[in-house]
C-alpha positions as CSV (number, residue, x, y, z in Angstrom):
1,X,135.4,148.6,122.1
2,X,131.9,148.1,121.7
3,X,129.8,147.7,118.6
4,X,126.3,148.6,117.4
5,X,124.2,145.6,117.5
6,X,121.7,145.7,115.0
7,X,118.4,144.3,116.7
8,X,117.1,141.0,115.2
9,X,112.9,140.4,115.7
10,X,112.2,136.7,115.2
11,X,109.8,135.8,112.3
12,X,106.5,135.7,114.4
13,X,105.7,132.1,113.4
14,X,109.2,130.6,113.7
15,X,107.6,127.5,115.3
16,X,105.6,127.1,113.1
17,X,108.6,127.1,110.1
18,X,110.2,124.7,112.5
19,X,107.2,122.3,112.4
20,X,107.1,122.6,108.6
21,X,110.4,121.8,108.7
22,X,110.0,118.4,110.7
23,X,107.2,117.3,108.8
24,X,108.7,117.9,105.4
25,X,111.9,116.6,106.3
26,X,110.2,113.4,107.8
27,X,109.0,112.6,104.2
28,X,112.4,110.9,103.0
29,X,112.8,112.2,99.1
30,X,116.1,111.0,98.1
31,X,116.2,112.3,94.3
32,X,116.0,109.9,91.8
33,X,113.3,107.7,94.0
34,X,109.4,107.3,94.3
35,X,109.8,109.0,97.7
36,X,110.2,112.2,95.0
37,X,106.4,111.7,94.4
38,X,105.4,111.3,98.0
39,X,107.0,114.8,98.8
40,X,104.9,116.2,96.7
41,X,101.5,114.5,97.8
42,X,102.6,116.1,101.4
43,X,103.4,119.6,99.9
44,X,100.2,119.6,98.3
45,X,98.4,118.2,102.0
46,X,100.2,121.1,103.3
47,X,99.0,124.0,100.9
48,X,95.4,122.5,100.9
49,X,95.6,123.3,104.7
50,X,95.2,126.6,104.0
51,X,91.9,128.6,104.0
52,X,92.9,129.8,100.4
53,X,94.0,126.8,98.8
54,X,90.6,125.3,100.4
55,X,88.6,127.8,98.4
56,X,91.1,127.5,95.2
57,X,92.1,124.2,95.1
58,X,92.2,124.5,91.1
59,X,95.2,127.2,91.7
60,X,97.3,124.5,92.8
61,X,98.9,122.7,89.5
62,X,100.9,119.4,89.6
63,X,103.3,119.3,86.4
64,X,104.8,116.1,85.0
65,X,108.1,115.5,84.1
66,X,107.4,114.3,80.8
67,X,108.4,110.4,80.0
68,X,109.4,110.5,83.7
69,X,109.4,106.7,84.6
70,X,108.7,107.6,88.5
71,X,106.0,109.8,87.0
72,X,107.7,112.3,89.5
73,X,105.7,116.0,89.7
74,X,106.8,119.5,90.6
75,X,104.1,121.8,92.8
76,X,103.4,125.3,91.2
77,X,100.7,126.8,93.3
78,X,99.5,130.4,93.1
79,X,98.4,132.8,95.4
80,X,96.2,135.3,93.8
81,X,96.4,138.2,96.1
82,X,95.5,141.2,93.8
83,X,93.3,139.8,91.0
84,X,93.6,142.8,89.0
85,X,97.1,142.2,88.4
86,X,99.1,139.8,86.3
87,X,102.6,140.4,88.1
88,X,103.9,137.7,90.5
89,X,107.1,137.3,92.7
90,X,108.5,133.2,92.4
91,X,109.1,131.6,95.4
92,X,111.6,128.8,94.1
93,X,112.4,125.7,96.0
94,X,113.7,122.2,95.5
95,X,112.2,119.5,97.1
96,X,114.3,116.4,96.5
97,X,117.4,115.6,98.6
98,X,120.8,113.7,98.2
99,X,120.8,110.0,99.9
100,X,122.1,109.2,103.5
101,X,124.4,106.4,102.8
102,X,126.9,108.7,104.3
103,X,125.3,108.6,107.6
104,X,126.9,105.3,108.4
105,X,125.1,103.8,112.2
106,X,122.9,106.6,112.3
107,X,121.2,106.1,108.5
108,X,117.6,104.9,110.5
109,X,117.7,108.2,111.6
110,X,118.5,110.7,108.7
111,X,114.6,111.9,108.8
112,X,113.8,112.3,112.1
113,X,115.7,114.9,113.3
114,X,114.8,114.8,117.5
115,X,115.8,111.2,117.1
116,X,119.2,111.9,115.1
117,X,119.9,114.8,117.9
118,X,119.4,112.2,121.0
119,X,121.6,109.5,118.8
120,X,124.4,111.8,118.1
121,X,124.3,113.2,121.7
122,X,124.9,109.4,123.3
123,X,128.1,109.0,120.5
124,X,131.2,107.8,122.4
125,X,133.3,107.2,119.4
126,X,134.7,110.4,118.8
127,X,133.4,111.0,115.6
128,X,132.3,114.5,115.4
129,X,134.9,117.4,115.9
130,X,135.0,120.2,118.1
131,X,133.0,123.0,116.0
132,X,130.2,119.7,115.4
133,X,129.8,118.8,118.9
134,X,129.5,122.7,119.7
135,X,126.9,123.0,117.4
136,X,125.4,119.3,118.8
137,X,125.7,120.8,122.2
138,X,123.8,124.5,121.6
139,X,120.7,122.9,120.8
140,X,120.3,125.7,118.0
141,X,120.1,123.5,115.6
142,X,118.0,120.7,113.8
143,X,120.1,118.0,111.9
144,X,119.1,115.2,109.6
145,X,118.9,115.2,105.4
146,X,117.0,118.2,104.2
147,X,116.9,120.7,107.1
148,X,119.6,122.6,105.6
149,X,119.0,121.6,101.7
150,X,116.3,123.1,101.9
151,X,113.0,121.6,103.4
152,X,113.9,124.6,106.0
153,X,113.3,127.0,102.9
154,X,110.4,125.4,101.5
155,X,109.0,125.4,105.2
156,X,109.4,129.4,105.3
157,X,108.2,129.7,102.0
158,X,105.0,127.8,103.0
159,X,104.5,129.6,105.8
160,X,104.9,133.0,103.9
161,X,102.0,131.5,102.0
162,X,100.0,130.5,105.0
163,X,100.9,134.3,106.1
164,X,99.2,135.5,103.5
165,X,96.7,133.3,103.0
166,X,94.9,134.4,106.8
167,X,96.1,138.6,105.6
168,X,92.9,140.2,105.2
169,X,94.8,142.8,103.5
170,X,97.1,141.1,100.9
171,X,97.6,142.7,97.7
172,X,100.5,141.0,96.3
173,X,100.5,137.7,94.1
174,X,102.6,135.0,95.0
175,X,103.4,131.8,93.0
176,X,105.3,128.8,94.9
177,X,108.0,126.2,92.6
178,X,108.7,123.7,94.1
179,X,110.6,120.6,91.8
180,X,112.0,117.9,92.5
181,X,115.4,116.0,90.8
182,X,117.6,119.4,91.7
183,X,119.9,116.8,92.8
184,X,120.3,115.2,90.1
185,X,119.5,116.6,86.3
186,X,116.7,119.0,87.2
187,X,113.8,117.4,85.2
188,X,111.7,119.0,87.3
189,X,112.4,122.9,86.8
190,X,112.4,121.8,83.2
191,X,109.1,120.5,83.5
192,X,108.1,123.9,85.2
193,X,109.4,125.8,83.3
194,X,107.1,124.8,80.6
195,X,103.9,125.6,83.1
196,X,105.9,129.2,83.7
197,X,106.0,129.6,80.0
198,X,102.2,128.9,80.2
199,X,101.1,131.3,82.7
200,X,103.4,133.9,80.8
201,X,101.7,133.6,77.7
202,X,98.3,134.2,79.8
203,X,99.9,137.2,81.1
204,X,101.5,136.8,84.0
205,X,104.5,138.6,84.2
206,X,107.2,137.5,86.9
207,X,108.7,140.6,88.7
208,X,111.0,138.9,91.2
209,X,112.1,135.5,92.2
210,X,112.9,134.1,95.9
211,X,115.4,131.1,96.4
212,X,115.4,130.2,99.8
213,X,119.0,127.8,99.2
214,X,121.1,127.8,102.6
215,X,123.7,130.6,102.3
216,X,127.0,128.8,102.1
217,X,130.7,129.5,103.6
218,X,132.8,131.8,101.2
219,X,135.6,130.4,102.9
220,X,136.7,128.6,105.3
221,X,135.6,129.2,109.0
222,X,133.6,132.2,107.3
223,X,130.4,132.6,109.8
224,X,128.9,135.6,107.6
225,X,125.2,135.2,106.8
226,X,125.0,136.3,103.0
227,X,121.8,137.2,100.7
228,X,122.9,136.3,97.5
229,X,121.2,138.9,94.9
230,X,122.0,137.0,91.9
231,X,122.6,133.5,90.4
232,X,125.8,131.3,89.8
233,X,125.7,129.4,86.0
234,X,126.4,125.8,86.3
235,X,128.1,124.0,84.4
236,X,128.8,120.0,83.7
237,X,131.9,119.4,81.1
238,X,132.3,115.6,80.1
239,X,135.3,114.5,79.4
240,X,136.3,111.1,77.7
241,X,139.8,109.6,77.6
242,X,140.5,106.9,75.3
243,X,143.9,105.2,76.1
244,X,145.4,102.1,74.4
245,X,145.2,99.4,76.6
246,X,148.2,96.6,77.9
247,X,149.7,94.3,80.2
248,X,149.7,95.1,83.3
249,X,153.3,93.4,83.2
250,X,154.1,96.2,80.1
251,X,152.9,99.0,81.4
252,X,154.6,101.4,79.6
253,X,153.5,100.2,76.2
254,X,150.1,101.4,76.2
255,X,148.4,104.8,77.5
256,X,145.9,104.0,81.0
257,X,143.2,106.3,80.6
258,X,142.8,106.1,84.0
259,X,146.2,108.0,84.1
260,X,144.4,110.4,81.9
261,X,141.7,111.2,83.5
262,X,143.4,111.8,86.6
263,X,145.8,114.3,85.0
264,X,143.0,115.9,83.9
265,X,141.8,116.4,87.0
266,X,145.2,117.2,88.3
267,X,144.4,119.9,85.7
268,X,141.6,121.5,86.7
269,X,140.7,120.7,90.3
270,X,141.0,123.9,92.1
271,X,142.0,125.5,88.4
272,X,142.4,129.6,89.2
273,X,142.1,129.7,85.3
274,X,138.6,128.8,86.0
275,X,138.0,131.7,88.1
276,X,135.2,133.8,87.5
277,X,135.1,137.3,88.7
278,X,131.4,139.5,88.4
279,X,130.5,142.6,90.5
280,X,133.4,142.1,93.1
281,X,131.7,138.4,93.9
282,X,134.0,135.2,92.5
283,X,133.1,132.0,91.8
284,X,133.7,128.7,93.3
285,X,136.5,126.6,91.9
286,X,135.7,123.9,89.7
287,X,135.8,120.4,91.7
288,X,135.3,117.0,90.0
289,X,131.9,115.3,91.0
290,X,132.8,111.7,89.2
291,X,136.1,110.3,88.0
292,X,135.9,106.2,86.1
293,X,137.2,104.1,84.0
294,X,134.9,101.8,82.0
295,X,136.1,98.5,82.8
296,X,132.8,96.3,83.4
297,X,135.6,93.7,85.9
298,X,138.5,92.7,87.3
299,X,141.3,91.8,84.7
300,X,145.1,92.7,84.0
301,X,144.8,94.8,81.4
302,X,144.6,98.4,82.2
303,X,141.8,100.7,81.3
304,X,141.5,102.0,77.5
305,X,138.3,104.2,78.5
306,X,137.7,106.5,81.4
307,X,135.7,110.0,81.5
308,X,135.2,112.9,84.1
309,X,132.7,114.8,85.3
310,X,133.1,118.5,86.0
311,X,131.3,121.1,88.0
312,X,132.3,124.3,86.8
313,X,130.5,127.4,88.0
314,X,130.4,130.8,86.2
315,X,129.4,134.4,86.9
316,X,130.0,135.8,83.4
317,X,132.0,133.7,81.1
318,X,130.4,132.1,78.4
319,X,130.2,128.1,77.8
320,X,132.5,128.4,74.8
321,X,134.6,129.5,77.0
322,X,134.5,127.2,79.4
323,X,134.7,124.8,76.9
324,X,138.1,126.2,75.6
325,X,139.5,126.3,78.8
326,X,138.8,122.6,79.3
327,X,140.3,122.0,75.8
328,X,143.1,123.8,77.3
329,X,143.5,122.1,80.2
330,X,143.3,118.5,78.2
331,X,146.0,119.4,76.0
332,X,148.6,120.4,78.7
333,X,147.5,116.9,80.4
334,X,148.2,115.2,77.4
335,X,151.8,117.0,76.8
336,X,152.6,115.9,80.3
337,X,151.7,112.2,80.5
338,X,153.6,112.3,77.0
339,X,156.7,113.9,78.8
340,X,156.6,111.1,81.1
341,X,156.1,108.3,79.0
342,X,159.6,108.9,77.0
343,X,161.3,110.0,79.4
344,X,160.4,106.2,81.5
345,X,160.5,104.4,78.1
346,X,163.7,106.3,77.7
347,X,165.7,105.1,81.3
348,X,164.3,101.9,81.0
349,X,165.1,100.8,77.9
350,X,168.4,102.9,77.4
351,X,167.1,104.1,73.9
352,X,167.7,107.7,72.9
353,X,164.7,110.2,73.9
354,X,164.8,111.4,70.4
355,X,164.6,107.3,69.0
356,X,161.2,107.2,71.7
357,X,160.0,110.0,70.2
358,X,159.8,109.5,66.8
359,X,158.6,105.4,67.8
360,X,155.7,107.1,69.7
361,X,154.7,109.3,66.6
């Protein structure tokens, strides 16, 4: 049977987004790094390209992230298209990126994306799987750090600008964010937030905001392109375990935290009682994003301190909440490495379970 195909008309200057792309992306800005501040001296070399930005160079603004020891900056630039209005739409962007240690032999080439191509073409190792070396193969794609997360984004968003910088009939107001350290803590939306808080009590109202994030999978082998008309609340729950250390040689007379921590986990990875359902849309499950004990070396006593970090992600459900539900999930880890522990302590050492009980307590 066939099926109405809606037309799709390329963006008129997709080149030049692709440029913008390889230029930004060439920049390396692993969060966390001075290459953070470098990013933003090419953003800003970018925007002062335009004829706008050349006759308002004071409507670009560089914010600090206060007591920032990298003296890293975020890029707030406005584009006053009707200046008898005060209302703006955000276009929001993040221009940090997570580091390439994971691209093993081919880490040279993690910002240079024609390079990485030709590199992963000439691969005789087998490494990449069917659907990659498809993808490799189609030539529809650029890879490399940041094409995807999201220098591609920023690139359309600056091109938007550059679209309506040369429009000799704009009438809208436009006002670019772009941060850095999403990766990480996000000091720098904090930091521009304060310069949004600024230009609101000026005035400005914000009407509508633009992220330009990849759209992501919703689940596996999904291939749908999505427009996501909301936002997802994030989450970071920090969970400590304090155990009582021993002998490696007595195990069962002390409490590993590392056992507890990974019970936790156990707990929660995956959790459906984390679920969060909004407006027919559900959220992702929660997933750990670090896992340690605290041991500074090498010795045989096990671990009497050991903490999580969580990434839970919410469409409606309040952080008390959450926060209950981790209590939640703690307490049945706890009740099961105590099950555990008599009943080992119990076959091991032929004492009654009701003797190990009241020993424990």
């Amino acid at each position: 049977m066939m099926m109405d195909q809606k037309k799709v008309t390329q963006y008129e200057h997709a080149d030049r987004v692709k440029q913008l792309t390889l230029e930004l992306v060439s920049q390396p800005s692993v969060s966390g790094t001075h290459g953070e501040c470098e990013m933003a001296d090419a953003i800003v070399t970018i925007l002062n390209r335009m004829e706008y930005y050349k006759k308002n160079p004071h409507h670009i603004t560089r914010t600090p992230i206060n007591g920032d020891p990298l003296k890293r900056e975020a890029v707030i630039a406005l584009m006053e298209g009707n200046p008898e209005s005060k209302h703006a739409t955000l276009l929001l962007s993040h221009f940090d990126v997570v580091g390439v240690d994971d691209f093993g032999q081919y880490k040279p080439y993690a910002f240079l994306p024609n390079e990485l191509e030709m590199e992963l073409k000439q691969e005789k190792e087998g490494y990449l799987d069917a659907h990659a070396k498809g993808d490799l193969d189609s030539g529809d794609y650029l890879f490399g750090r940041g094409t995807m997360d999201m220098k591609a984004g920023l690139a359309m968003q600056l091109s938007v600008l550059q679209d309506f910088s040369e429009s000799k009939t704009k009438n809208q107001n436009l006002l670019l964010v772009s941060v850095p350290d999403e990766e990480k803590l996000s000091k720098g939306m904090f930091a521009a937030v304060d310069e949004l808080d600024r230009l609101k009590r000026e005035g400005w109202t914000f009407d509508a905001c633009i992220c330009s994030e990849p759209n992501f999978s919703s689940f596996p082998n999904d291939y749908q392109k999505y427009i996501y008309t909301g936002s997802t609340g994030k989450l970071l729950p920090f969970i400590y375990c304090l155990g009582r250390e021993t002998h490696v040689g007595q195990p069962l007379e002390g409490i590993n935290a590392s056992v507890m921590a990974a019970q936790i986990a156990v707990e929660m990875e995956w959790s459906e009682v984390f679920a969060d359902n909004a407006e027919g849309e559900k959220s992702p499950s929660p997933t750990c994003l670090r896992i340690r004990d605290l041991k500074d070396s090498y010795d045989v006593q096990t671990p009497n301190e050991a903490y999580l970090l969580y990434n839970v992600l919410t469409l409606s459900t309040q952080p008390e909440e959450v926060v209950d539900k981790v209590v939640a999930a703690c307490d049945r880890a706890s009740k099961n490495i105590y099950e555990r522990l008599v009943t080992l302590r119990s076959a091991q050492t032929h004492i009654p379970r009701g003797e190990i009980v009241r020993l424990l307590n």
